[in-house]
C-alpha distance (Angstrom), angle and dihedral (degrees) to the residues before:
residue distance angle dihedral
X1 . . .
X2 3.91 . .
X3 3.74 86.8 .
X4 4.05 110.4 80.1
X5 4.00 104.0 -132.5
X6 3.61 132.9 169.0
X7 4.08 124.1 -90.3
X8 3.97 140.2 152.4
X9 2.99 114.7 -167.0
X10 4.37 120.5 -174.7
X11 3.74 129.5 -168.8
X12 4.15 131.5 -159.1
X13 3.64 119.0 -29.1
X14 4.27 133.0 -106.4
X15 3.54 138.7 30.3
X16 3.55 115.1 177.9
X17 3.81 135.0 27.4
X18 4.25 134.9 43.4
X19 4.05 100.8 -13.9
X20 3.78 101.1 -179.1
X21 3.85 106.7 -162.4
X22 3.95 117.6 -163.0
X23 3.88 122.1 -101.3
X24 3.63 93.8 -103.1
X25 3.67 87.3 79.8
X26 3.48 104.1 49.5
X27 3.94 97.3 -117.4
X28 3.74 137.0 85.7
X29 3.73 137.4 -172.6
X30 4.03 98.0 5.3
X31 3.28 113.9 -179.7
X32 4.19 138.4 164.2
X33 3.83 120.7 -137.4
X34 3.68 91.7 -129.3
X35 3.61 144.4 -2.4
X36 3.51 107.0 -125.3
X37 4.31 139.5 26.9
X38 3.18 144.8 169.3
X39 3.81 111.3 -127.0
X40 3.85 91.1 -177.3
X41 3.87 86.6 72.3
X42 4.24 88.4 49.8
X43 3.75 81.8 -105.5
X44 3.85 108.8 151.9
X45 3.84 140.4 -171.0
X46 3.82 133.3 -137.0
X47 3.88 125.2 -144.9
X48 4.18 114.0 -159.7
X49 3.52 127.2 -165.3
X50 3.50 142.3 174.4
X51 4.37 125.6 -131.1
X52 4.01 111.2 -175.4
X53 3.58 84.9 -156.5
X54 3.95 144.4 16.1
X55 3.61 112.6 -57.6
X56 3.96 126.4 -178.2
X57 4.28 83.4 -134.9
X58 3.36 133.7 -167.2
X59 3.62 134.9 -177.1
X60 4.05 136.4 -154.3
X61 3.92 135.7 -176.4
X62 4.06 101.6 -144.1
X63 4.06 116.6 -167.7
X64 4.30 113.6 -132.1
X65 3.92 81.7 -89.1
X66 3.64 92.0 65.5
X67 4.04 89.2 -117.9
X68 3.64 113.2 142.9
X69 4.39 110.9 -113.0
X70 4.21 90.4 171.1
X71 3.61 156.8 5.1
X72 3.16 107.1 -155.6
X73 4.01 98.7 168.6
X74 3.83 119.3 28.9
X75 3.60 126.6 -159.0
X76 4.17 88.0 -53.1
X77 3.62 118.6 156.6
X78 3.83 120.5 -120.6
X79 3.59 135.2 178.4
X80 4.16 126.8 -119.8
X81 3.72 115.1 -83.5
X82 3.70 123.1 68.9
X83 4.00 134.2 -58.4
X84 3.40 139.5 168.3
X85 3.75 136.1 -136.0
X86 4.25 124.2 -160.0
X87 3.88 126.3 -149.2
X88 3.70 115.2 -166.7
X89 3.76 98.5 -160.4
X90 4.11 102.1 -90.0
X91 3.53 126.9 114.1
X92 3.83 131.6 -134.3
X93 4.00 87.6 -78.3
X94 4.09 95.6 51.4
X95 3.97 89.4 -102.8
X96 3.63 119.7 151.4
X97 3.85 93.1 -127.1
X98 3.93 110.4 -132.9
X99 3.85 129.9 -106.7
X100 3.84 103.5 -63.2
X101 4.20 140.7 109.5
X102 3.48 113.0 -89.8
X103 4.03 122.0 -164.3
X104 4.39 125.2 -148.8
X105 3.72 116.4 -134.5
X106 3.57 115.9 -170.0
X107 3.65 132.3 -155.7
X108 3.92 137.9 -143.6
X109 3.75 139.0 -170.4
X110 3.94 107.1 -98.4
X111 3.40 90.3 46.9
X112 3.66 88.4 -79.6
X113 4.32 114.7 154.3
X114 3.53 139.2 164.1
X115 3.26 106.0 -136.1
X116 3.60 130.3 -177.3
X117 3.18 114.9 -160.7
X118 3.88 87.4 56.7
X119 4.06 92.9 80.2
X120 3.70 94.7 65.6
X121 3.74 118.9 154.6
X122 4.06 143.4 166.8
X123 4.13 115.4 -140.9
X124 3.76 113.9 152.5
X125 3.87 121.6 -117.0
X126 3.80 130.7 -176.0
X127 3.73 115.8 -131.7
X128 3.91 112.4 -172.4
X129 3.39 127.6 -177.5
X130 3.47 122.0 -103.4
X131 3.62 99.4 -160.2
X132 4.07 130.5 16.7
X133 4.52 104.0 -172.4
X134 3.44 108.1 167.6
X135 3.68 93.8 175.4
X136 3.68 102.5 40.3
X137 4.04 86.2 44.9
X138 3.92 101.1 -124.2
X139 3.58 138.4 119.1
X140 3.56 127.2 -178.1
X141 3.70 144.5 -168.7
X142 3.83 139.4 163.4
X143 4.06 120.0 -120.8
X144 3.86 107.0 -158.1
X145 3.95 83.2 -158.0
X146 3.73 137.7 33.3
X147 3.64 106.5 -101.3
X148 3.97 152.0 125.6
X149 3.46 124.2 -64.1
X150 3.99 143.1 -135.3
X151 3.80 115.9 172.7
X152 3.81 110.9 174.3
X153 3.32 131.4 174.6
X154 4.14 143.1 -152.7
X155 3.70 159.0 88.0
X156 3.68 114.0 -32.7
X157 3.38 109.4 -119.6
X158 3.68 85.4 17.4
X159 4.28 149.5 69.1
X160 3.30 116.7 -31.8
X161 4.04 96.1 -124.1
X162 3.67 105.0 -164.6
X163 4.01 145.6 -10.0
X164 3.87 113.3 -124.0
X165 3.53 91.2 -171.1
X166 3.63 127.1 7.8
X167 3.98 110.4 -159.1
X168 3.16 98.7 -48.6
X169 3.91 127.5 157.6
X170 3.93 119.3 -100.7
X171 3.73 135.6 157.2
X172 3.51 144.8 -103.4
X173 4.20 114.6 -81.8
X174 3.31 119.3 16.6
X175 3.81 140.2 9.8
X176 3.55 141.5 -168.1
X177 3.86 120.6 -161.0
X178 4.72 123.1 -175.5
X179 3.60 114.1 -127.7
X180 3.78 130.0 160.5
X181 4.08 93.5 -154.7
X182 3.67 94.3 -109.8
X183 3.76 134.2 112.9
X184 3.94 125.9 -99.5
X185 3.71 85.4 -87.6
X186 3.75 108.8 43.5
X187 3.85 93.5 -112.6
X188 3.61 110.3 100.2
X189 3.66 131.2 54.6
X190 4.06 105.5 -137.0
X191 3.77 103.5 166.3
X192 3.72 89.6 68.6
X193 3.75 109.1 33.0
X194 3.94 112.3 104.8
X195 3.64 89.9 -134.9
X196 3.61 95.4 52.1
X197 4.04 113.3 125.0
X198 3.79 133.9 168.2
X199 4.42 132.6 -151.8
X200 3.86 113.1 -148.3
X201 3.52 115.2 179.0
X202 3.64 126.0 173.7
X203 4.13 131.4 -168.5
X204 3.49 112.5 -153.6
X205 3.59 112.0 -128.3
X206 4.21 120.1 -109.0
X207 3.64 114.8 -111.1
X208 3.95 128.5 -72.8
X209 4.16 85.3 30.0
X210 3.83 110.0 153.4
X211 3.97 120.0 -169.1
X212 3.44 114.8 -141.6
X213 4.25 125.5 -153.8
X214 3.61 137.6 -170.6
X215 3.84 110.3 51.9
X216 3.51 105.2 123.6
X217 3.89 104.0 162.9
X218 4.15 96.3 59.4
X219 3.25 131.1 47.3
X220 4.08 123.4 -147.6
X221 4.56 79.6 -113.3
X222 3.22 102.2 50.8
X223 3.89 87.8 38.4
X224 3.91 87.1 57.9
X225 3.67 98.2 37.0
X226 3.86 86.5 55.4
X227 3.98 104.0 40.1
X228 4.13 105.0 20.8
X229 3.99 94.3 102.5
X230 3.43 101.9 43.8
X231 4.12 93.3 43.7
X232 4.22 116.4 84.5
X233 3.77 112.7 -131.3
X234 3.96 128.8 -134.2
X235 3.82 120.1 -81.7
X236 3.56 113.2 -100.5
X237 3.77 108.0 -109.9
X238 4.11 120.0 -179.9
X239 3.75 128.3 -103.9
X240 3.70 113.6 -76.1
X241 4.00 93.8 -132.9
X242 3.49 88.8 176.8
X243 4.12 97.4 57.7
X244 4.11 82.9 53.7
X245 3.98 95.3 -89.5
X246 3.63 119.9 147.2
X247 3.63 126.0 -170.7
X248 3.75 87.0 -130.8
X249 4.28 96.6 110.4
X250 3.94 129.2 -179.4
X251 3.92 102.7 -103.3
X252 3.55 93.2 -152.5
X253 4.06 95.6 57.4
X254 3.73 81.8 62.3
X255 4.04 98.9 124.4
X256 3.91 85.5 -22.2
X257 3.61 89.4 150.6
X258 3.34 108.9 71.3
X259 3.67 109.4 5.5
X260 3.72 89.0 71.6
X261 4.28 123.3 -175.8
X262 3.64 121.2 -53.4
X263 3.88 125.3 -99.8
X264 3.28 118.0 -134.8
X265 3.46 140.8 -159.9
X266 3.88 134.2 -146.1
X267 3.87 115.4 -159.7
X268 4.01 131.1 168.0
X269 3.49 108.0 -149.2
X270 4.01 87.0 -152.9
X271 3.87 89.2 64.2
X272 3.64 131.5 53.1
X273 3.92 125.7 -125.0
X274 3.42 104.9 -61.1
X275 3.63 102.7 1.1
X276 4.40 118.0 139.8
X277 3.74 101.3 -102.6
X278 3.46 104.4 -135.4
X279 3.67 130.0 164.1
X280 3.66 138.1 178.4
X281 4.35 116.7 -127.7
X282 3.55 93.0 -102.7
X283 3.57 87.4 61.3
X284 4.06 139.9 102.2
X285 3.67 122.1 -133.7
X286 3.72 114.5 -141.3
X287 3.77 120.5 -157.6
X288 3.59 134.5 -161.4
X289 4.09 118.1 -165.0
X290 3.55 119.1 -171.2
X291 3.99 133.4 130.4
X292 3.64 139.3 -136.5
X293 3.66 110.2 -57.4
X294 3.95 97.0 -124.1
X295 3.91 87.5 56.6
X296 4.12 95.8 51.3
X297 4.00 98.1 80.1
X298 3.81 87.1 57.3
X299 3.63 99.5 44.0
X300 3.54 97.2 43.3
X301 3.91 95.2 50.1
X302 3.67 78.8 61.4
X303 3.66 136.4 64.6
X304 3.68 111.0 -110.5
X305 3.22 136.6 168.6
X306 4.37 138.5 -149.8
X307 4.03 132.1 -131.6
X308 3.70 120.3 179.5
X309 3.56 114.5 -160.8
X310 4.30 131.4 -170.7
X311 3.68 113.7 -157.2
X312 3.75 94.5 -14.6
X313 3.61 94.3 -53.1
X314 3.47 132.3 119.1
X315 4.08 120.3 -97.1
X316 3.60 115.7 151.9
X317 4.01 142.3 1.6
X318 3.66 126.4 -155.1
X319 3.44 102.2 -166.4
X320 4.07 100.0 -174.2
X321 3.61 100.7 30.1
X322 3.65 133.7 -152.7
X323 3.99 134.4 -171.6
X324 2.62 130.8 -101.5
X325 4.39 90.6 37.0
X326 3.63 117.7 -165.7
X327 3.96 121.0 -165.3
X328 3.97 130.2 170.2
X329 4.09 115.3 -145.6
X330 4.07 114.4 -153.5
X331 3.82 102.1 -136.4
X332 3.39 97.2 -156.3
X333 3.73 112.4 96.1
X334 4.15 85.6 36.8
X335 3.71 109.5 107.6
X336 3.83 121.9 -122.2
X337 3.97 114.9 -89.7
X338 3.63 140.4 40.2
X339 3.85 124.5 -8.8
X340 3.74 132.5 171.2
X341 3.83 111.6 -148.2
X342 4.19 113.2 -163.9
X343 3.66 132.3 -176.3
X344 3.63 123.8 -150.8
X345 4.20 114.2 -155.6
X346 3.81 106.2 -158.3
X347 3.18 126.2 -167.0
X348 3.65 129.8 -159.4
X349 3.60 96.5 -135.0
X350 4.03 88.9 67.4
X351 4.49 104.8 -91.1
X352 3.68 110.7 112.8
X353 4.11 107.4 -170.3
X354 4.01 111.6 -158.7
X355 3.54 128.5 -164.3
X356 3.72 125.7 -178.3
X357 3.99 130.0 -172.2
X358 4.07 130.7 174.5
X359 3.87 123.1 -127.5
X360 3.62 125.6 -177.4
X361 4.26 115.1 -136.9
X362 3.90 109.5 -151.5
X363 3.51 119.0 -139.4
């Protein structure tokens, strides 16, 4: 996928408001009070649910990696009728849990659950943009559902140059995102460039998904990267083919939450950190592609693949690629001036890293 091309791609259906699951699971007319809080500001959100007869219940807070964050009911007995259960944004540990969607699976006796993450689905949806302002610094779309969000930007039938927004959580309606016009880097003016075209993709969220706001000193990442061996995941239940689901999934929302794109890094081991690349005709470019060291593991468990561009077009393709990457660029046939080479890591799993850096070729 060197080549930046146009997709939207939509998972599941519903995130807030009456949910009624059917009596095999033991629950009926779940719903949440809101779809978003801010737990920073002791704000706190309250699930209700329905049993039409005694259940031994319990109930869990997942994150969109399926890792458990809290019980908040275990295995307690309840009558039929309807009750209600509140989560004030903490985790079993008493940590404010970072900005991020979080999803409630309930539990039954019999084994019975309502589950979630069970109703996954894929149906194409367009999102355009409503509003492209360069100069004022806005962009702007409408989401007809709550959902996750990729917003990438580039040169058709070129690098993708930078990711606006990279699966992050937004809601229904509409949505306004801060860009300057310019490429990850600062090189390249996209707002303006004829061939300048942009992916947004959104996955709807799975039912009883709450946002939550206001954590500004963790990250969802670093949350992960901290907590993610010591935390049990959810059982794996099957596809509910009968609520819609499919087990058709979107390979590249597979851990998309935390293990975010790769950074990469563009080095010429002819020049020192920081040093003008310049570089007379007669010349040969050398390149060095790597990426950021705590990104590597990840990317290399992977398969992956790199794309060197020059000036938006297309140079080179490493289909199975390996790190560090070496290349050497003949000069010749590159007229004199200034030139912005860019790599593009891709993996297969969905992140595409990009890196871009200028060099000057001398006459």
């Amino acid at each position: 996928m060197p080549r930046l091309t146009l997709s939207v791609t939509c998972l599941c259906c519903l995130a807030l408001g009456a949910c009624v699951a059917g009596a095999e699971s033991g629950f009926e007319s779940l719903a949440l009070d809101r779809e978003r809080f801010n737990p920073a500001q002791k704000e706190s959100l309250s699930l209700s649910y329905t049993i039409p007869q005694a259940h031994n219940v319990s109930v869990a807070v997942y994150d969109a990696d399926q890792g458990l964050v809290r019980t908040l009911v275990s295995h307690r007995m309840e009558t039929l009728g309807t009750h209600t259960v509140t989560w004030d944004g903490l985790d079993d540990d008493g940590m404010l849990v970072p900005d991020e969607a979080y999803t409630f699976v309930l539990e039954a006796s019999e084994s019975a659950a309502y589950d979630p993450f069970t109703f996954a689905t894929t149906t194409p949806r367009d999102v355009t943009l409503s509003r492209l302002d360069a100069s004022s610094g806005l962009v702007s779309y409408t989401l007809p559902e709550s959902g996750r969000v990729l917003f990438r930007l580039g040169i058709k039938d070129g690098p993708m140059l930078k990711t606006l927004v990279d699966w992050k959580p937004r809601q229904v309606g509409p949505n306004i995102e801060s860009w300057d016009g310019m490429d990850e880097d600062h090189l390249i003016p996209l707002a303006g460039n004829k061939d300048f075209t942009h992916v947004l993709t959104y996955v709807p969220f799975p039912p009883l998904t709450v946002v939550t706001f206001g954590n500004t000193e963790l990250s969802y990442r670093e949350y992960k990267l901290k907590r993610e061996k010591s935390r049990p995941r959810k059982v794996s239940r099957p596809v509910d083919a009968s609520a819609g689901g499919t087990l058709e999934t979107a390979g590249h929302t597979r851990g998309f939450a935390w293990q975010s794109e790769p950074r990469p890094t563009l080095s010429f081991p002819r020049f020192k950190t920081g040093e003008e690349i310049r570089l007379k005709r007669n010349q040969t470019l050398e390149v060095l592609v790597d990426v950021a060291p705590s990104d590597r593991a990840a990317l290399l468990a992977d398969q992956f693949e790199i794309v060197l561009f020059l000036d938006g077009h297309f140079v080179m393709e490493a289909e199975r690629g390996r790190l560090p990457f070496n290349w050497k660029q003949d000069l010749n046939n590159i007229t004199p001036g200034t030139h912005v080479l860019t790599t593009n890591v891709v993996s297969l799993a969905g992140p595409v890293g990009v890196k871009s850096a200028k060099i000057f070729v001398e006459p």
